[in-house]
C-alpha positions as CSV (number, residue, x, y, z in Angstrom):
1,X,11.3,41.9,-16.1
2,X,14.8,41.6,-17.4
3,X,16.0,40.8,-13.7
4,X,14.0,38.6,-12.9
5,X,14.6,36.8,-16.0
6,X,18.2,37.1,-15.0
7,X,17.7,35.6,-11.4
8,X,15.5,32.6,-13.5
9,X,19.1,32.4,-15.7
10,X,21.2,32.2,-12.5
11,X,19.3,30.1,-10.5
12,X,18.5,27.6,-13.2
13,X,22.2,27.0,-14.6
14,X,23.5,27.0,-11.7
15,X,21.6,24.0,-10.1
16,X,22.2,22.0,-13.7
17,X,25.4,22.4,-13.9
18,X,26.0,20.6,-10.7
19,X,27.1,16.9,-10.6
20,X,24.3,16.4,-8.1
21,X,21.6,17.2,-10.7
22,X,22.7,15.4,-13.7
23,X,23.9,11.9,-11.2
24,X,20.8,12.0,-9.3
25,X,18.8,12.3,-13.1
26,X,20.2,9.7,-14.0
27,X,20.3,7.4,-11.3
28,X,16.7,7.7,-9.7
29,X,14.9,5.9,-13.2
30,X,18.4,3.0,-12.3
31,X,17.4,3.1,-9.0
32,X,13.5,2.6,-9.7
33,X,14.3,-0.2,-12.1
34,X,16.7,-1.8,-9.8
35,X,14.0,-1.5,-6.8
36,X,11.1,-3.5,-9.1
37,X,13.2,-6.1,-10.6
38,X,15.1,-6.3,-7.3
39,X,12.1,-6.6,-5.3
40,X,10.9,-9.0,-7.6
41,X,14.0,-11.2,-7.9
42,X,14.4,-11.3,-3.9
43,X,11.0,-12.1,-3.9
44,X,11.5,-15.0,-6.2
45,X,14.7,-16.2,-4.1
46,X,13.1,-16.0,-0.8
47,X,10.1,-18.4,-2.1
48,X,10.2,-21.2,0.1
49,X,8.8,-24.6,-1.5
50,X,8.4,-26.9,1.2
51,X,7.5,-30.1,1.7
52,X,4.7,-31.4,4.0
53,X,3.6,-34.8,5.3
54,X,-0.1,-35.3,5.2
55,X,-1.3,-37.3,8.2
56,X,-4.8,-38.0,7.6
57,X,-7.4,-39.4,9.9
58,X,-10.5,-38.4,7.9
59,X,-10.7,-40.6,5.1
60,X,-11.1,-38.1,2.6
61,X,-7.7,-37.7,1.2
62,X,-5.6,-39.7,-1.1
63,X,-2.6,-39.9,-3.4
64,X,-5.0,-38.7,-6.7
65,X,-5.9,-35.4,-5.2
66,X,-2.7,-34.8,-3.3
67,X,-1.1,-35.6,-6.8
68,X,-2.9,-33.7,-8.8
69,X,-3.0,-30.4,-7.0
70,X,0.7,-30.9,-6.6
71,X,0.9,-31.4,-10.7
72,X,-0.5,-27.8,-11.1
73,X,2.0,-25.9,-9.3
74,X,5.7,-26.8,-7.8
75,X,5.2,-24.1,-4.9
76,X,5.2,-26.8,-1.9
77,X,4.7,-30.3,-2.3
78,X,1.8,-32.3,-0.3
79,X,2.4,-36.3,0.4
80,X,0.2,-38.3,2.1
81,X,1.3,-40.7,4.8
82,X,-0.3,-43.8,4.7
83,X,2.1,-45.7,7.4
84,X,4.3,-44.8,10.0
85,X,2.8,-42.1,11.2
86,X,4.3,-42.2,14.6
87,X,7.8,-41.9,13.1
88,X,6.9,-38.7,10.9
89,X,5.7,-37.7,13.9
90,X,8.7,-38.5,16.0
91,X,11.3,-37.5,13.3
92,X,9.7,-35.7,10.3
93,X,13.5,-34.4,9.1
94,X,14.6,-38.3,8.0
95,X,12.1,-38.5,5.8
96,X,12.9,-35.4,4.1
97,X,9.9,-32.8,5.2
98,X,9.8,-29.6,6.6
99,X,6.6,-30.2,8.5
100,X,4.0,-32.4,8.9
101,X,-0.1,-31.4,9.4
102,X,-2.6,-34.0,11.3
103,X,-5.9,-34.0,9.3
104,X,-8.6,-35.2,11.8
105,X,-11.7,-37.4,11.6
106,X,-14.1,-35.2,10.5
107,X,-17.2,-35.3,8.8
108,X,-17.5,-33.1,5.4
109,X,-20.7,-31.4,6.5
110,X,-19.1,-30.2,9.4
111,X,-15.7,-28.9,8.2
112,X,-12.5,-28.0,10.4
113,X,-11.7,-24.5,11.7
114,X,-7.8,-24.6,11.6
115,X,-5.3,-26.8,10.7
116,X,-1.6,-27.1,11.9
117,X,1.5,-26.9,10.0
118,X,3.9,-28.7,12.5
119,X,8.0,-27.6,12.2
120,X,10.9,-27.1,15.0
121,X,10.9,-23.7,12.4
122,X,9.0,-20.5,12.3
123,X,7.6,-19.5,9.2
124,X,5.3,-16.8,7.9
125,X,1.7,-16.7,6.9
126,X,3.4,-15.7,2.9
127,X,5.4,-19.1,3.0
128,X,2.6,-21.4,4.6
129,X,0.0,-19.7,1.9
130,X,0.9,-22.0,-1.4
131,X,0.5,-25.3,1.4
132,X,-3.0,-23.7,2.4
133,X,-4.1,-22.8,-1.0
134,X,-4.0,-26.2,-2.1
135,X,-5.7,-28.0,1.0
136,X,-8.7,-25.9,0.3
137,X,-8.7,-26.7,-2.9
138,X,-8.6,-30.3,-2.4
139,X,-11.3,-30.1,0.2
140,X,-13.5,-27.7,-1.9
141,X,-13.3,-31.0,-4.5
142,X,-14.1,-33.3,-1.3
143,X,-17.4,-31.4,-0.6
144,X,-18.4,-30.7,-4.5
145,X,-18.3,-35.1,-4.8
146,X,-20.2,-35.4,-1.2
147,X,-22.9,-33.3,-2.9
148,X,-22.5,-34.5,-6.5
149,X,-21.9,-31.5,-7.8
150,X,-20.2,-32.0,-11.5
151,X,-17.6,-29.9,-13.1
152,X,-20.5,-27.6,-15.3
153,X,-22.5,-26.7,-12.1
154,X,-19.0,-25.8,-10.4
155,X,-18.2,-23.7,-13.1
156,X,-21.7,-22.0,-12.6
157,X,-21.5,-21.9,-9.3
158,X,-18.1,-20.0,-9.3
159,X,-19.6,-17.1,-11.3
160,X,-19.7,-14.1,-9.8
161,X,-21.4,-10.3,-9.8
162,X,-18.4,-7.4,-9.6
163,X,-20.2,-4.0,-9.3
164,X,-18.3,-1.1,-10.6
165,X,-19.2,2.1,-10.4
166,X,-19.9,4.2,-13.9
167,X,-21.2,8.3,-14.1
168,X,-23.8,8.2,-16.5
169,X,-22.6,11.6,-17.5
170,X,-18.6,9.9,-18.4
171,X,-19.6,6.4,-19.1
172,X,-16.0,6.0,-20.8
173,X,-14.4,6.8,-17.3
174,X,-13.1,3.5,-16.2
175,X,-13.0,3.6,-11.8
176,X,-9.9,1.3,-10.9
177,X,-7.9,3.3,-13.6
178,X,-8.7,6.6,-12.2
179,X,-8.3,5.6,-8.9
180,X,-4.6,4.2,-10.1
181,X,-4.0,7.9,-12.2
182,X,-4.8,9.7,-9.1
183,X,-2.7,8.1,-6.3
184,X,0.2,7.8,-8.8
185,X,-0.4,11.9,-9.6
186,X,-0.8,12.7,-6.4
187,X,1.9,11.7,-4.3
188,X,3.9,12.3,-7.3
189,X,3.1,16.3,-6.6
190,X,3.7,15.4,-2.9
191,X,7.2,14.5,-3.1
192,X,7.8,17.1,-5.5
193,X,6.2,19.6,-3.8
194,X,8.6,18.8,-0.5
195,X,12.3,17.9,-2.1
196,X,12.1,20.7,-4.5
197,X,10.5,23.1,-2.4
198,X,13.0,22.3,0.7
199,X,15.7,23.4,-2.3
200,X,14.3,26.9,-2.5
201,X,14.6,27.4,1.0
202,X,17.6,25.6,1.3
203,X,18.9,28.2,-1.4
204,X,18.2,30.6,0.2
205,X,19.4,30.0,3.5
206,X,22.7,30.0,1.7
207,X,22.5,33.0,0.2
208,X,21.9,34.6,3.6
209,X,24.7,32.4,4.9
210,X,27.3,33.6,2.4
211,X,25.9,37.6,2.3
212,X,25.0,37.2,-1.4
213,X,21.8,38.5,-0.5
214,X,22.9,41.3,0.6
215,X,23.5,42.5,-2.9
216,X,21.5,41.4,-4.5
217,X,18.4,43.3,-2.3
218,X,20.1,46.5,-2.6
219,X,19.3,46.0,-6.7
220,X,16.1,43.9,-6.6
221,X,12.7,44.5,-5.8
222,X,12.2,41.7,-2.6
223,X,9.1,39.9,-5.2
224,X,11.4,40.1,-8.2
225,X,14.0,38.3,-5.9
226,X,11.5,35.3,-4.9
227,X,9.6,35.2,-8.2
228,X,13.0,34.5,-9.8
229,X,14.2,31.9,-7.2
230,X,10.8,30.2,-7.4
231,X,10.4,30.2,-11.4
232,X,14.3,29.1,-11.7
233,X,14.1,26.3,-9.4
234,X,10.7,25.6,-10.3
235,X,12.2,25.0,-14.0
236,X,14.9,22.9,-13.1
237,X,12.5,20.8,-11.5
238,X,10.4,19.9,-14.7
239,X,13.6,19.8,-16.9
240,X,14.1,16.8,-14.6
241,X,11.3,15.7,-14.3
242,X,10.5,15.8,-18.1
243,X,14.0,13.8,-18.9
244,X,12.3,11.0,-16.4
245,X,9.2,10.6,-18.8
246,X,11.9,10.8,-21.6
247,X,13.1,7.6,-20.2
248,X,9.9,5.9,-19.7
249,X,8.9,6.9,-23.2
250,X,12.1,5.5,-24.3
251,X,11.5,2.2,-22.1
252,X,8.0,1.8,-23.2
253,X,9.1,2.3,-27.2
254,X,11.7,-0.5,-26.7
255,X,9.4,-2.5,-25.1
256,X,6.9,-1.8,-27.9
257,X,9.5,-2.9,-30.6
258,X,11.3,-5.6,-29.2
259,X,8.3,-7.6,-29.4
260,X,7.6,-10.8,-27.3
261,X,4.8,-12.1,-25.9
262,X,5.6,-10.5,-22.4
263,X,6.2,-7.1,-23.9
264,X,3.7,-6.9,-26.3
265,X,1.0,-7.9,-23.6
266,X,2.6,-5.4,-21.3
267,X,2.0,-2.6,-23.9
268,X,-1.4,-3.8,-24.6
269,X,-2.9,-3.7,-21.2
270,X,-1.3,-0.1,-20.8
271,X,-3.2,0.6,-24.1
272,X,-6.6,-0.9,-22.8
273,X,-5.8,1.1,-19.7
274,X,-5.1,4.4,-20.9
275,X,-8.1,4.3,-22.9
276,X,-11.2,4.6,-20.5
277,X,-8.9,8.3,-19.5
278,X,-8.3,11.8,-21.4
279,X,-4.5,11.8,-21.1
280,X,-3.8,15.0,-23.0
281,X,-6.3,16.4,-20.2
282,X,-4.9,14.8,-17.9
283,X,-1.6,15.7,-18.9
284,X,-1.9,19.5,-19.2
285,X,-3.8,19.4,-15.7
286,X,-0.5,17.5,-14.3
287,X,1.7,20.1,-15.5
288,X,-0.7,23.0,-14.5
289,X,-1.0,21.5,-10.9
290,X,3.0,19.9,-10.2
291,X,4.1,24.0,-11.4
292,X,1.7,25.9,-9.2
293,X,1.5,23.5,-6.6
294,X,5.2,24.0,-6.3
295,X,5.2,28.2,-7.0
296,X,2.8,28.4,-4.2
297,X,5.0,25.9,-1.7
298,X,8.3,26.6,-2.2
299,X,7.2,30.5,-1.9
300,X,6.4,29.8,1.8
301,X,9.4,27.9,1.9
302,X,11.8,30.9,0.4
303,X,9.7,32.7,3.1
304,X,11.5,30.4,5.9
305,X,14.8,30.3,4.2
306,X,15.3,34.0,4.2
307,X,14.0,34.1,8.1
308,X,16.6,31.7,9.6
309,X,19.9,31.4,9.9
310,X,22.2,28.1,9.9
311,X,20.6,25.9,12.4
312,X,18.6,23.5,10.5
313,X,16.1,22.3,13.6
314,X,14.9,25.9,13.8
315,X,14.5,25.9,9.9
316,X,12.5,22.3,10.7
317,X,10.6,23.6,13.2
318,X,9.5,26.5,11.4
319,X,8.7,24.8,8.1
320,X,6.7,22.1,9.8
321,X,3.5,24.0,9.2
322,X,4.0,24.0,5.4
323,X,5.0,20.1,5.4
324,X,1.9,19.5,7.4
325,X,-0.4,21.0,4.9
326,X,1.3,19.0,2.6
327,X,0.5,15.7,4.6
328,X,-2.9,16.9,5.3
329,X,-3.5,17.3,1.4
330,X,-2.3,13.4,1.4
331,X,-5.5,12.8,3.8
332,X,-7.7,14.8,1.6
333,X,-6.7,13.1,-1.9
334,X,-7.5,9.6,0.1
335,X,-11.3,10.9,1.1
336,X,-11.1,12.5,-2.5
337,X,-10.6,8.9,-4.1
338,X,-13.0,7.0,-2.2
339,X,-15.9,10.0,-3.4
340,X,-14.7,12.1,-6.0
341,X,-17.7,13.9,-5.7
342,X,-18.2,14.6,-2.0
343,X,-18.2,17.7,-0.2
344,X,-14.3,17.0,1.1
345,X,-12.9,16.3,-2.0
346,X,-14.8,19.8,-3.8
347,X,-13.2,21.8,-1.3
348,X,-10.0,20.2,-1.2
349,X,-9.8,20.9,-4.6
350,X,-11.2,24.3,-4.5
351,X,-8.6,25.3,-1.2
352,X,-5.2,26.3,-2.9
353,X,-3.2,24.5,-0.1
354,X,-4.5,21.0,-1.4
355,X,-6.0,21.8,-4.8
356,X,-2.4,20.7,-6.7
357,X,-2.9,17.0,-5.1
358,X,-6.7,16.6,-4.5
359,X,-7.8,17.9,-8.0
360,X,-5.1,15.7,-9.7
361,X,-6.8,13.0,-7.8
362,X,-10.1,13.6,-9.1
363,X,-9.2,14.5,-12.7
364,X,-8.9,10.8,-13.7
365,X,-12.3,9.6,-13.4
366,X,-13.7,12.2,-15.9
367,X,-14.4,15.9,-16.8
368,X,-17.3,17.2,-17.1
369,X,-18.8,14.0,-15.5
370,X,-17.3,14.0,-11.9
371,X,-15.3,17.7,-12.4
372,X,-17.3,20.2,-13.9
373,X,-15.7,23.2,-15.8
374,X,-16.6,25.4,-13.9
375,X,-15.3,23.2,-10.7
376,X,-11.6,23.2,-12.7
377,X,-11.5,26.7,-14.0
378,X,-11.9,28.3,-10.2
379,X,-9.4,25.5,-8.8
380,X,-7.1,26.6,-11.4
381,X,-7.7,30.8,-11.0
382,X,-7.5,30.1,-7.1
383,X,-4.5,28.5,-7.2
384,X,-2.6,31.2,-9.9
385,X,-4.5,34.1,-7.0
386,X,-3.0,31.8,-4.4
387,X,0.4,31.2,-5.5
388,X,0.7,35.7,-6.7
389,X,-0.2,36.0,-3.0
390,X,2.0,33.8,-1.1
391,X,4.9,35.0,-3.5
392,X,4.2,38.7,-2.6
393,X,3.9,37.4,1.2
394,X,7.4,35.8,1.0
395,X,9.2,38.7,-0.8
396,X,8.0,41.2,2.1
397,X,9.2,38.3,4.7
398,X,12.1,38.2,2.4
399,X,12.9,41.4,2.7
400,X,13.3,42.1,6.4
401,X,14.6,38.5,7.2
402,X,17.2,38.3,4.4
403,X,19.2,41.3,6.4
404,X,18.4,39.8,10.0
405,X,21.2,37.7,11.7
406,X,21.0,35.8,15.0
407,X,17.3,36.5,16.0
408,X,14.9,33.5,16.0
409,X,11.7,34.6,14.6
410,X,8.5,32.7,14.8
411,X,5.6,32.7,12.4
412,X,4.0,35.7,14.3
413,X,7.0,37.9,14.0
414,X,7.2,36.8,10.2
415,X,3.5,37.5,9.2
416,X,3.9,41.3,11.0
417,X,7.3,41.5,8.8
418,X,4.9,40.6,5.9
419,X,2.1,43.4,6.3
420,X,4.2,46.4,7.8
421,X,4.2,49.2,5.5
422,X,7.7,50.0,3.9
């Protein structure tokens, strides 16, 4: 026990230590905050407010309802041509528009299918959409007046039935919040489960690179070796993981404080939001999952590491396999989502390959309701089986490849390494 706690020790101080650790710490939570108020900000620049000439042949519009749809919002501006047509037409650009769209004599019964916005420019469906959205709205008013319908019956008639689903046996479990909880949670284990688990065998590849290896076999049972890789690595994972929700905690706190309508409405809805879930279940089912999700991956991956030597394409090509189960857990978790309760997403929460991301998917919307206890507690003892299994399957792979130089094995070669008797 004491070596492989020293193995943990080494493994975990040394990757810490490193500049890479404590920059890329630090900088992902920037990065992510640059990348929404970025997003948001070129988003805001890129708007494009234009201004259109309406040429109207129908009858049916005029400077009131142009005006007043224009009054709500400033996100392109409708006028309507009354005369000169032919020289909008002809030469749109002196008179100070973008474009110009022909409304033709129609009746209201009968409606248009398309209109055209008319420009020597291209522009998207995003930028055209402000332009559309207010057209319909002008002729939903046209059609309401043809029919005399007032403002209390369109009021009536804009009500609407949503249908959202509810387990009688979790009626607190709130659908559209799960369903957010367990895309977030699972591709949160996904990337995890392939940067940090690439690391392991990346670590190890160097060790067999540099002969460290070497050495350290000749004093180290092969499953002491990997158990100490995995659970160092594996720890220096959630120490950075766990300083990221140390900085949304921190974000969300000052937010809380600062006050303002904006930040006091943000922490509100997150509030109502977090309320319909069991988030210290859902919490210690996150941890449980993201640590032996990760033991059971990077495991295989150690398994790959020690096998190769320093060509990375045959270290790709062999730990495709592993990524692939990965992805295919990805699949899973989407079928999960859609019915948490349906035969795929049981046994992809059952199977240890996908359990860590599946499960985490299905969590959310409510235990016992949608996951029984007993559904959890075998998801959880197959996966701990699972992850003791593919540890003592890497350790005997470990132990032959670690001391094997220039031979390119393949998955057969490295399962016969795994079950040969010492």
């Amino acid at each position: 026990m004491n070596k492989i706690f020293i193995i943990i020790k080494r493994e975990y101080l040394t990757r810490v230590r490193k500049k890479t650790f404590i920059i890329s710490t630090i900088l992902f939570p920037l990065l992510y905050l640059g990348l929404i108020f970025g997003m948001g900000y070129i988003a805001d620049k890129s708007k494009q407010n234009l201004k259109v000439a309406i040429i109207d042949n129908s009858g049916y519009f005029s400077d009131e309802n142009l005006g007043f749809q224009n009054s709500i919002d400033d996100n392109s501006t409708l006028t309507l041509i009354k005369d000169s047509t032919e020289k909008i037409i002809n030469d749109y650009k002196a008179e100070g528009f973008d474009g110009y769209i022909v409304i033709p004599a129609i009746n209201w019964k009968e409606g248009y299918d398309s209109l055209y916005f008319k420009s020597e420019k291209s522009y998207g469906s995003s930028s055209t959409a402000a332009m559309e959205a207010k057209l319909n709205r002008i002729w939903s008013g046209i059609k309401n007046d043809s029919l005399k319908i007032g403002s209390e019956q369109q009021v009536i008639l804009k009500k609407r039935l949503d249908v959202s689903p509810k387990n009688i046996q979790d009626e607190n479990a709130n659908a559209k919040t799960a369903e957010g909880i367990g895309y977030v949670a699972g591709f949160l284990i996904y990337f995890i489960l392939l940067i940090y688990g690439s690391q392991v065998m990346m670590g190890v590849m160097e060790e067999k690179t540099n002969r460290i290896a070497e050495v350290i076999v000749s004093s180290v049972k092969p499953f002491q070796m990997m158990l100490g890789k995995i659970l160092g690595i594996g720890l220096v994972a959630l120490t950075q993981f766990l300083l990221w929700i140390g900085f949304v905690l921190i974000v969300y706190n000052v937010g809380k404080l600062s006050g303002g309508d904006m930040a006091s409405g943000l922490v509100g809805s997150i509030q109502n939001m977090f309320a319909s879930v069991n988030v210290p279940l859902v919490l210690f089912c996150f941890g449980f999952y993201f640590l032996a999700g990760f033991f059971f991956y990077s495991s295989l991956y150690g398994a790959i590491g020690s096998a190769v030597n320093e060509d990375m394409r045959e270290a790709q090509s062999l730990s495709f396999p592993v990524t692939l189960l990965v992805i295919i857990s990805i699949a899973l978790m989407t079928a999960a989502i859609n019915d948490p309760t349906g035969p795929i997403a049981f046994w992809g929460s059952i199977i240890p390959f996908s359990s860590p991301i599946v499960m985490m998917a299905r969590i959310p919307y409510g235990v016992p309701g949608t996951v029984p206890w007993w559904q959890l507690g075998l998801s959880m003892s197959l996966l701990i089986l699972g992850f003791i299994f593919t540890v003592w399957f890497a350790g005997k792979i470990y132990r032959t490849g670690i001391l094997m130089y220039g031979k390119k094995p393949s998955w057969k070669e490295m399962i016969k390494w795994a079950f040969r008797k010492n």
